[in-house]
C-alpha positions in Angstrom: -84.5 14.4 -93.7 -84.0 15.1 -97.4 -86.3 18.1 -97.0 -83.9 20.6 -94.8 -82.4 21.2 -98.6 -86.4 22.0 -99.9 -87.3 25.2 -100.4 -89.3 27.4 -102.8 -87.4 29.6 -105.5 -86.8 32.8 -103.0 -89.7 32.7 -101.4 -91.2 36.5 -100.3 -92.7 35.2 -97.3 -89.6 35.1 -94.4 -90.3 32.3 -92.0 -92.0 33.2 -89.0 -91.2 31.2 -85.3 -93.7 28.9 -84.3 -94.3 30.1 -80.6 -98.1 28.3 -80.4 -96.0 24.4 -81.0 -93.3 25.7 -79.0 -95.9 26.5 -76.1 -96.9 22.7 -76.8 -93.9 21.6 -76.5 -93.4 23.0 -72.7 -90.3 21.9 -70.3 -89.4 18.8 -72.9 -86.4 18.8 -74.8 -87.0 18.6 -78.8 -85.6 14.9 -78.6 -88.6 14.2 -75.9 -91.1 16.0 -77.7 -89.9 14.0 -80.8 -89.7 11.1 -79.3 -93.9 11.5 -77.9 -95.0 12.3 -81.9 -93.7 8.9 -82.4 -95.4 7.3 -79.9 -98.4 9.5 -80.2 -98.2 8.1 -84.0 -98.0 4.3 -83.2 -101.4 4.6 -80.7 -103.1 5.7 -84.6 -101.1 3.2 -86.8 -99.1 6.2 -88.1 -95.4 5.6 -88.7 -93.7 9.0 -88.6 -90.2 9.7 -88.6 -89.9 12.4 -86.5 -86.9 13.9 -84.6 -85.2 16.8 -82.8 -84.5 18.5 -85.9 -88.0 18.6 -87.1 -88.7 19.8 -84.0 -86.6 22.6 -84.6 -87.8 22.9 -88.1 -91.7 23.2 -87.0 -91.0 25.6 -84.3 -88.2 28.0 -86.6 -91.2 28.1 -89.0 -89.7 26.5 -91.7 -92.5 23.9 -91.9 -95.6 26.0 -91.9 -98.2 22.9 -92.8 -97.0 19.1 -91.8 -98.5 16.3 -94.1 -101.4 14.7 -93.6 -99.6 11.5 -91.5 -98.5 14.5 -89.2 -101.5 16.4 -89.0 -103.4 13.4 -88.0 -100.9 12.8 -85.5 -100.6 16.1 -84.1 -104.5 16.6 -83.8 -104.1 13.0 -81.8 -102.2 14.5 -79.8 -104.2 18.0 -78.5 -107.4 16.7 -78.9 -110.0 19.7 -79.6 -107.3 22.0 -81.4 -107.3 22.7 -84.7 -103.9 22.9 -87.1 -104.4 26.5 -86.5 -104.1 26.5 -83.3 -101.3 24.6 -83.4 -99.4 27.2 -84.7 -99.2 26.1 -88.7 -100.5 28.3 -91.8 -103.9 26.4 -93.1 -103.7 24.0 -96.1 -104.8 25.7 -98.6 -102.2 29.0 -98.0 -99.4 26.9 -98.9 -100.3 24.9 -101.8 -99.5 25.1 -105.6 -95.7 25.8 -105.7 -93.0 23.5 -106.9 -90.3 22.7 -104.0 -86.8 23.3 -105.0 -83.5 21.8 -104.1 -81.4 25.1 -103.3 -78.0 23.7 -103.7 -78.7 20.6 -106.6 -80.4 21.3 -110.2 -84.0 21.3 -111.0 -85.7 17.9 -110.8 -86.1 16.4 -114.5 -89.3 14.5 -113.3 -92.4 15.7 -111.6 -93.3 13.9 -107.9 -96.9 12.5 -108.0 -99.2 15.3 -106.0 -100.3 12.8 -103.9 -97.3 11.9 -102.7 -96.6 15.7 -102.1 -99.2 16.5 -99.7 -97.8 20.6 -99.7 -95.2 21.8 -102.1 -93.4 25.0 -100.6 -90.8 25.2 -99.1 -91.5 26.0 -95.0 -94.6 23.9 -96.1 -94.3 20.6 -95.5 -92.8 18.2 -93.5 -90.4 16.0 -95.6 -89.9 12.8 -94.0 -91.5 9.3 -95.0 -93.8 8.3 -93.2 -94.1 4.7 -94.0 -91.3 2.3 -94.8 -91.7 0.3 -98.0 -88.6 -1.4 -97.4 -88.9 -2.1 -93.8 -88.4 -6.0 -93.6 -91.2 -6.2 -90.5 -93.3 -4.1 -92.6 -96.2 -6.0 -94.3 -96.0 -4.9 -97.6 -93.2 -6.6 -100.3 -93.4 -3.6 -102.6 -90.5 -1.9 -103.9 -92.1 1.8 -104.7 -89.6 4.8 -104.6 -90.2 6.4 -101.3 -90.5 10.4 -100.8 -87.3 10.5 -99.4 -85.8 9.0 -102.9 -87.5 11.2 -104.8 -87.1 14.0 -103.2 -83.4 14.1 -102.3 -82.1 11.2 -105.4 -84.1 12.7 -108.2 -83.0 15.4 -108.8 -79.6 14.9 -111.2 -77.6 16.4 -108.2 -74.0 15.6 -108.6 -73.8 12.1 -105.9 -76.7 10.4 -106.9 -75.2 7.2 -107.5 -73.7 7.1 -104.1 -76.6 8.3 -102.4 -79.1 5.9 -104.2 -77.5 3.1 -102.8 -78.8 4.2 -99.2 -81.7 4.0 -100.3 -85.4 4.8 -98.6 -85.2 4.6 -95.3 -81.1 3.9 -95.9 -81.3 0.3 -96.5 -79.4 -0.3 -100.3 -80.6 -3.3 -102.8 -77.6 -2.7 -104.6 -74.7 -2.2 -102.7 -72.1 -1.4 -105.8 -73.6 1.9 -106.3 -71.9 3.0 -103.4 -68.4 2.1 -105.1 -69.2 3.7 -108.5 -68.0 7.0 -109.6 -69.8 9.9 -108.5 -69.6 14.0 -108.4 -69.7 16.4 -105.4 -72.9 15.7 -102.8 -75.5 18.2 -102.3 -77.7 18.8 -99.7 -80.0 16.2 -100.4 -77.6 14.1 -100.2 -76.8 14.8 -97.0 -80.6 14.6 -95.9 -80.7 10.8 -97.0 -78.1 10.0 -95.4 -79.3 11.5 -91.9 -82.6 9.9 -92.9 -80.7 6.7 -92.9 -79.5 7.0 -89.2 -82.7 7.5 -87.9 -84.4 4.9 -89.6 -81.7 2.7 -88.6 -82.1 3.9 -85.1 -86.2 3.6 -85.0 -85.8 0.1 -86.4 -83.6 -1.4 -83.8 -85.6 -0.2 -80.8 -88.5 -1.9 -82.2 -86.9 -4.8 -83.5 -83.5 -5.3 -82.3 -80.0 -5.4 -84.1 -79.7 -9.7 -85.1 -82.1 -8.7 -88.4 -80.5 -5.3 -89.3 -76.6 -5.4 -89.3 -75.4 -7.0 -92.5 -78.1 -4.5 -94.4 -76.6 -1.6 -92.8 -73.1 -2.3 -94.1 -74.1 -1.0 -97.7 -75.4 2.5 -96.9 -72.2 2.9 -94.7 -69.8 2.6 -97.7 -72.1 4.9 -99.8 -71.7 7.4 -97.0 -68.3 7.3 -96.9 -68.2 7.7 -101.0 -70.2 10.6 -100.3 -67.6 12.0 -98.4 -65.2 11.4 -101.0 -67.1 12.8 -103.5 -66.8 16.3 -101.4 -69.6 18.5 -101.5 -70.9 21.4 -102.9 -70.7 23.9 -99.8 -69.4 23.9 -96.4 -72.6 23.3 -94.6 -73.7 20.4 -96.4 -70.0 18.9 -96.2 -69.8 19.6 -92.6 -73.4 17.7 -92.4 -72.2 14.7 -94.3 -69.5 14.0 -91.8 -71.6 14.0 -89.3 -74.0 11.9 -90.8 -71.5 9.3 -92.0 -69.9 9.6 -88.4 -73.2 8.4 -86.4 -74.1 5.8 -89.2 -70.7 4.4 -88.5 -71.8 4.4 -84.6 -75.2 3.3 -85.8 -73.8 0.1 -88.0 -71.3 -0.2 -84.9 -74.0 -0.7 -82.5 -75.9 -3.0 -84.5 -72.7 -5.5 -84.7 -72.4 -4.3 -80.8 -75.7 -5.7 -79.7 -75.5 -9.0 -82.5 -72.5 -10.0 -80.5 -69.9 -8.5 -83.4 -67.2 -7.2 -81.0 -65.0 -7.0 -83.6 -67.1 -5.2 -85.9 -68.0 -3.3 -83.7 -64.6 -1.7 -82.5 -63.9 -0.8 -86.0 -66.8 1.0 -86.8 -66.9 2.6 -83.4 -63.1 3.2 -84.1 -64.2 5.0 -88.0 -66.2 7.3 -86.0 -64.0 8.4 -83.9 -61.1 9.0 -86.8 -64.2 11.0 -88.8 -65.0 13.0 -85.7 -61.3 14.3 -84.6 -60.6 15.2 -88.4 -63.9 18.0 -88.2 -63.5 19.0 -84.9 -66.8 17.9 -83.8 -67.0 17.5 -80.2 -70.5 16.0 -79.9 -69.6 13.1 -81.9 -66.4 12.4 -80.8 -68.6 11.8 -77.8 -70.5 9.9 -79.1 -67.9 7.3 -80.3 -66.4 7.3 -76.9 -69.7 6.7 -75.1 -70.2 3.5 -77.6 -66.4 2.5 -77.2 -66.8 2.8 -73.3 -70.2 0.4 -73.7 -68.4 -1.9 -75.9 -65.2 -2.3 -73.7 -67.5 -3.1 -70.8 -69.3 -6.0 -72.3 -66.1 -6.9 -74.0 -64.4 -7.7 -70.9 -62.3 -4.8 -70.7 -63.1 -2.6 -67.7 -60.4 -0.4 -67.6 -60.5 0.5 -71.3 -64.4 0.7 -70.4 -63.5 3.5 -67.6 -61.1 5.4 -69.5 -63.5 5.7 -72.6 -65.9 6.9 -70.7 -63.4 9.4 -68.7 -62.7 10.8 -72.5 -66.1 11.1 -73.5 -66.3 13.3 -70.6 -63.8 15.5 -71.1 -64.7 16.1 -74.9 -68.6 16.2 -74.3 -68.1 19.2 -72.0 -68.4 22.3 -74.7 -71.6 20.5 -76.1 -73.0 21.7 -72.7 -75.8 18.9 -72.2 -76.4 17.6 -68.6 -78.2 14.4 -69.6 -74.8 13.6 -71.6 -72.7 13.7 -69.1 -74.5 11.6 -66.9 -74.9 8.9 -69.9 -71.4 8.8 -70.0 -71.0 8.9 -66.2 -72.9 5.5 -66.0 -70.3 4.2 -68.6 -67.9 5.2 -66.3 -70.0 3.4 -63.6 -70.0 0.6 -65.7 -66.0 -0.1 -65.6 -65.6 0.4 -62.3 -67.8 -2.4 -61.5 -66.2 -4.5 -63.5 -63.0 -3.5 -61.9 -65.4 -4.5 -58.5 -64.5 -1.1 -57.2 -68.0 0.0 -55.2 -66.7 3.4 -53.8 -65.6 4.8 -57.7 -68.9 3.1 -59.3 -71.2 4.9 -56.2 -69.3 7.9 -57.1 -70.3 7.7 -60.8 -73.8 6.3 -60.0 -74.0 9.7 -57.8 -72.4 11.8 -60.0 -74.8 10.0 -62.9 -78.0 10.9 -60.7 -77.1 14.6 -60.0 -76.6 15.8 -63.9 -79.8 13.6 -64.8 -81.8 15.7 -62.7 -81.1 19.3 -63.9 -83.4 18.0 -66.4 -83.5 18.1 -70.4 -82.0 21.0 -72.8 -82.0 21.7 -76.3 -78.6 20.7 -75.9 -79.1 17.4 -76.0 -77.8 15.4 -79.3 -80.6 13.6 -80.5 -79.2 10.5 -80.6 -79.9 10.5 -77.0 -83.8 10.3 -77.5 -83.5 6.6 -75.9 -81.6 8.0 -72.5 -84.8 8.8 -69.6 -85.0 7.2 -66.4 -85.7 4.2 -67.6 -82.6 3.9 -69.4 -81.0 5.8 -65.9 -82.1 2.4 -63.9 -80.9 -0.1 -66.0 -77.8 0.9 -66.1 -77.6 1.5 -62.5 -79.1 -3.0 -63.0 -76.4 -3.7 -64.7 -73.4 -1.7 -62.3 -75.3 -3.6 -59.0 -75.6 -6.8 -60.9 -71.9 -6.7 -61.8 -71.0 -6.4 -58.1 -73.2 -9.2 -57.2 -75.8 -7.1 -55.2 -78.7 -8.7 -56.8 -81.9 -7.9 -55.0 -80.2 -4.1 -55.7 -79.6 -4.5 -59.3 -83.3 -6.2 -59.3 -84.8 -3.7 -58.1 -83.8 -1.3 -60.4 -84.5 -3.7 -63.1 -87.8 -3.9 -62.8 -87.9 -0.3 -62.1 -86.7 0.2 -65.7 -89.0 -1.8 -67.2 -91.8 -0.5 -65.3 -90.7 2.8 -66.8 -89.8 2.1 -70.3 -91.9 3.9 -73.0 -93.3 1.1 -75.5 -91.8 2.4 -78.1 -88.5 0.9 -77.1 -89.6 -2.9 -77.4 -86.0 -3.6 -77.1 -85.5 -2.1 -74.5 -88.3 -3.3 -72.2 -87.2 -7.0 -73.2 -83.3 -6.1 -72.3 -84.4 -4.4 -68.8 -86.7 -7.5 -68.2 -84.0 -10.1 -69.3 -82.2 -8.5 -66.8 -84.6 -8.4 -64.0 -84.7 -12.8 -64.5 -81.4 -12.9 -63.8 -80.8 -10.6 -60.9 -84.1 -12.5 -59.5 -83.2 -16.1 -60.4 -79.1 -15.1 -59.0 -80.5 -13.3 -56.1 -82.7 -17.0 -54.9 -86.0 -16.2 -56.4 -86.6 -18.6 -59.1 -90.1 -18.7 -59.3 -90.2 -15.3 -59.9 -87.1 -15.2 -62.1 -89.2 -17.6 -64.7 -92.4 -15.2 -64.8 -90.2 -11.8 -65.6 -88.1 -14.7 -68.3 -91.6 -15.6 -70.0 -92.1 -12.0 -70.4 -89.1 -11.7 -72.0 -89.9 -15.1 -75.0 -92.9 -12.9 -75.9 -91.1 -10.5 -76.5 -88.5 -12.4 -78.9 -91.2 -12.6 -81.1 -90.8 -9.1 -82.4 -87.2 -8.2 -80.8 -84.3 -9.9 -82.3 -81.1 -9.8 -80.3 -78.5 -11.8 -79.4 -77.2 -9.8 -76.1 -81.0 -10.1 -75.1 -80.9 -14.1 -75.9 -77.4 -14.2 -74.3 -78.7 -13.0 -70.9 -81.6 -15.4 -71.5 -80.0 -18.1 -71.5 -77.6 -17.3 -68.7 -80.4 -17.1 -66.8 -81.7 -20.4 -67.8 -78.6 -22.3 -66.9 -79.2 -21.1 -63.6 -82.5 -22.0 -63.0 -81.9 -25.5 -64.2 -81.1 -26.4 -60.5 -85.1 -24.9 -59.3 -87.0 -26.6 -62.7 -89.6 -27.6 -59.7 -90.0 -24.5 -58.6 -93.5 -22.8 -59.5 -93.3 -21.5 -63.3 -89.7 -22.8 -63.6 -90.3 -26.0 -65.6 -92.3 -24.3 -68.3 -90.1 -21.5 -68.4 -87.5 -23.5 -69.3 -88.9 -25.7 -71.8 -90.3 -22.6 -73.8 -86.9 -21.3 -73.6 -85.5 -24.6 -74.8 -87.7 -24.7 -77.7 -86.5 -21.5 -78.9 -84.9 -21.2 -82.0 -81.1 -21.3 -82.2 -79.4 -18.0 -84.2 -76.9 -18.5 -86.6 
């Protein structure tokens, strides 16, 4: 997101609203929308990274031509419409002048034009597309992405710090991020938001086993940002929050690796970070992940009264799909306190603010939380109190409903459908929804997800003649053993 800062020197031309895209865009939130250009790009073997904020970007006016990786995607998308009709400024209206960072000094080297599809500012879109560095990616080159030298390259005052996120915020050289460095600009700041959402992409693909120990590096260069101070208000006020949801973001990949530990203090970092700006929305955040964590931490009570504070501080954000996320964390605790009546009550409560619908309101962090992730959590409160064919039910609800993008996801929901089935007396059913779930290991990596696995597998051992059970277990068995 390195681009927010791009912008052409004082441009004549004010940015006009998109109203056609926002048309497009129709009842969904920006984080839904965003979340369907993804998705839209994988069915074409595009990678984009898009988000709420470009959204916002797009329909502002700011971007008046995407790239060429978003055009494509976007003419997938409305088949028979043209660009044009999408609402953006054609091509060859916005070419031939040099971006400019606003707040950091002139570049000292000139970006390859074919890596810079439009150069103005309001122009074009200025996220990645494809991840050089992305370990599942097939390619072992290590060429500087757009993001690098976009927002790195420009002799703005953290560069050291900020290089050691890296494209796509993964750092091959994690002492950068203790070396000396000057005030941050708003490039800076862009990488670093960059870094959360690649962080976030990757793990619903792939999981959080592969991704934790790599995230630790752009987390301390974050925090050196920070240090450094900035050069104006906005862009300081933009780093905290950045460094505030990597923290969550490095917090939930030790969460879901099985890091408890970890996780508490990076949960606990964002929390601290978040009270000392004021900003409500994360401080949400961090209890929401807190709540989560206690839950599967064994603490319920902490679990309920994480979720209690999340509530009361998320209220100014004014997002209805928040507060019933952090109602089902409240749900959570209460079943593990095995109080029904207060869990119903949240599962209710939960329901209700889920169905006033979507708002631009929502943080975009949130992009994973539909109704798919609204049923597996409601899985997880009825498995806790033991009402199995309940909690299955609503397992395989989620799973049904899960968008493909969220391959982690559709395994977790379907992990826990074999276990509410195989608890619940239905082992033969229990080891079709587990085989589901081993081809998905092949491309999700998680140890929660291979936890509940093999919980599941321990209690089938006692059916291994029923239908499917036998070979369920044996592939399970042959599985490979993380460290």
């Amino acid at each position: 997101m390195a681009s927010s800062t791009v912008a052409s020197s004082q441009s004549d031309r004010p940015a006009r609203p998109n109203l056609a895209f926002r048309r497009l865009r129709g009842q969904r939130s920006p984080a839904e929308f965003a979340a369907a250009v993804r998705r839209a790009g994988l069915e074409i073997g595009e990678q984009v990274s898009c988000d709420a904020r470009y959204v916002g970007r797009v329909e502002a006016g700011e971007i008046r031509c995407p790239n060429y990786a978003y055009e494509r995607v976007f003419l997938h998308m409305f088949p028979g419409r043209t660009l044009t009709d999408l609402g953006f400024a054609p091509r060859s209206s916005v070419r031939g002048r040099r971006a400019r960072d606003i707040e950091d000094t002139p570049p000292t080297h000139t970006p390859d034009p074919a890596n810079a599809p439009c150069e103005t500012d309001r122009a074009c879109e200025p996220y990645e597309t494809r991840n050089p560095y992305d370990p599942f990616h097939p390619h072992d080159t290590f060429e500087e992405s757009d993001v690098l030298r976009r927002a790195f390259m420009t002799g703005g005052g953290a560069t050291v710090a900020a290089a050691s996120l890296g494209p796509a915020g993964f750092s091959r050289d994690a002492s950068a991020a203790q070396r000396a460095v000057r005030r941050a600009g708003a490039g800076d700041a862009g990488a670093l938001e960059e870094a959360v959402r690649r962080i976030r992409l990757l793990d619903d693909r792939h999981g959080a086993d592969g991704l934790y120990r790599r995230a630790a590096a752009p987390l301390r260069a974050a925090y050196a940002l920070l240090d450094a101070g900035a050069t104006r208000q906005t862009t300081a006020d933009r780093l905290y929050s950045g460094a505030g949801e990597l923290a969550i973001s490095v917090g939930w990949l030790a969460h879901d690796s099985g890091r408890f530990d970890d996780a508490r203090s990076h949960y606990a970092e964002a929390l601290a970070t978040a009270r000392m700006t004021g900003d409500p929305g994360l401080e949400a955040h961090a209890f929401c992940n807190t709540a989560f964590l206690a839950r599967d931490a064994g603490r319920p009570r902490e679990a309920v009264r994480a979720a209690q504070a999340a509530q009361r501080v998320a209220r100014p954000v004014g997002s209805a799909r928040l507060m019933s996320l952090l109602a089902l964390r409240e749900a959570g605790g209460w079943a593990g306190l095995a109080d029904r009546v207060a869990c119903e009550q949240a599962l209710a409560r939960a329901q209700t603010l889920f169905e006033r619908g979507p708002s631009d309101a929502d943080p975009e962090w949130m992009s994973f939380y539909g109704e798919a992730e609204l049923e597996g959590l409601e899985a997880q409160c009825w498995s806790t109190l033991g009402d199995w064919p309940r909690a299955a039910r609503h397992a395989r609800r989620a799973a049904q409903l899960q968008d493909r993008h969220f391959t982690r996801n559709i395994a977790l929901y379907t992990a826990e459908l074999a276990d509410d089935l195989a608890r619940g007396g239905r082992p033969d059913e229990a080891a079709v929804a587990g085989m589901r779930v081993l081809d998905l290991l092949e491309e999700v990596q998680s140890s929660r997800i291979q936890t509940m696995l093999a919980a599941t597998a321990r209690v089938l051992l006692p059916h291994r003649r029923a239908s499917g059970v036998s070979a369920f277990l044996d592939r399970h068995a042959s599985l490979p053993r993380t460290a």
